[in-house]
N, C-alpha and C positions, 0 to 999 in steps of 0.2 A: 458336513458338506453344505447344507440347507444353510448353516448359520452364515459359514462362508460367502455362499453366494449372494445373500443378507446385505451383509454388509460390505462387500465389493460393490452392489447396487447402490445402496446410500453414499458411498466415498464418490461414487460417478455423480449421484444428482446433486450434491452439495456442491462440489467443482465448478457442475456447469449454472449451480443457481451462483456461483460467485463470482463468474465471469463478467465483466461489464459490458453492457448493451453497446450494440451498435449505434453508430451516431442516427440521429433522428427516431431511435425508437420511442415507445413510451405511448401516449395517447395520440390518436391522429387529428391531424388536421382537420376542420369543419369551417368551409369557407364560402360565403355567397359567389354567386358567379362575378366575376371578374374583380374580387375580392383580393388582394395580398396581404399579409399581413409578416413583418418581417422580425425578429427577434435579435437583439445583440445586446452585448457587455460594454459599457464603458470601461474600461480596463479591464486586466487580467484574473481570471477567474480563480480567484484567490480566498483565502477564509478571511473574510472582512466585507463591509458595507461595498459593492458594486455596484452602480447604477445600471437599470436595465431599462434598453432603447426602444421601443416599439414603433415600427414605420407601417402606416398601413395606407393602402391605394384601392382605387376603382379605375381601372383600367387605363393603368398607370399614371392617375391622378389622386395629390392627397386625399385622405378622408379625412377633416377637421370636424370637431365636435361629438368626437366617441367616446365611452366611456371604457376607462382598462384597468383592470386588475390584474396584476402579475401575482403567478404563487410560485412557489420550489419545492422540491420535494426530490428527497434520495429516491434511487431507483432500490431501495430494501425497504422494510417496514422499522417501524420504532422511533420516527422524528416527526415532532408538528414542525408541519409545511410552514414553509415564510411566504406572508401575502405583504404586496404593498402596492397601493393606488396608484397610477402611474398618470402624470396631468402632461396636459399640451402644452408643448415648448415651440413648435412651430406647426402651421398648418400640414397635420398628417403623422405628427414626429412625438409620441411620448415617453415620459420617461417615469421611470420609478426610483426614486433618489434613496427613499429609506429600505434598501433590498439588501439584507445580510446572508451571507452564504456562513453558518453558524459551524460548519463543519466539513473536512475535506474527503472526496469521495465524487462519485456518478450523481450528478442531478440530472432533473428535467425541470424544465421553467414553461410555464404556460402562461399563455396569454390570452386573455378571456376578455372579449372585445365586444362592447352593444351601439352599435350604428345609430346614427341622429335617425335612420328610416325604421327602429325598434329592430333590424334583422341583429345575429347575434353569429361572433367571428371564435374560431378557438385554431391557437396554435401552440407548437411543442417546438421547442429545443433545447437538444440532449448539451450538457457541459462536463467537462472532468472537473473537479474544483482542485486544489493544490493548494499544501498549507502555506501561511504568511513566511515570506521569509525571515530569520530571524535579526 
């Protein structure tokens, strides 16, 4: 009966550890005051090189001159994260050109952001990835 109950326990926690996260889960937000910082895909979140967009504001004005690094990472253990530099394309507007989504599954994309004033920005967005079509 003990073993039983055993592993009826283990079949429920593995279930719900292989549920995918709700959208926005994952690391929170850490943002100066009046701070945005915005996260998106140039195209479809697909296993293949995606460019990732970073928009970020002060009070709904560009911040030009920050420094960003985008990482990725599955929401399970077992894959080195994908980092890539992400440079200004227009005042406030950056982008990271070499970001490969190396496998299809739950990510989070962080954006790790340092302000010309030294303050330092981090933002999360959750993506499903989906493989290439063939």
């Amino acid at each position: 009966m003990l073993c039983r109950a055993i592993c009826l326990l283990a079949l429920v926690l593995t279930l719900a550890a292989c549920r995918p996260p709700p959208d926005g889960a994952g690391a929170a937000a850490r943002l100066p005051p009046g701070v945005t910082v915005e996260i998106a895909l140039e195209g479809e979140p697909r296993v293949a090189t995606v460019p990732v967009l970073v928009t970020i504001t002060r009070d709904g004005v560009p911040l030009a001159g920050a420094t960003v690094t985008v990482t990725g990472d599955m929401t399970h253990a077992g894959m080195i994260p994908v980092v890539a530099a992400a440079t200004e394309f227009t005042p406030g507007r950056y982008r990271a050109d070499a970001f490969a989504f190396d496998m299809a599954g739950d990510w989070f994309i962080t954006a790790e952001v340092r302000l010309p004033t030294g303050e330092r920005a981090v933002a999360v967005k959750t993506v499903r990835v989906e493989r290439a079509a063939p």
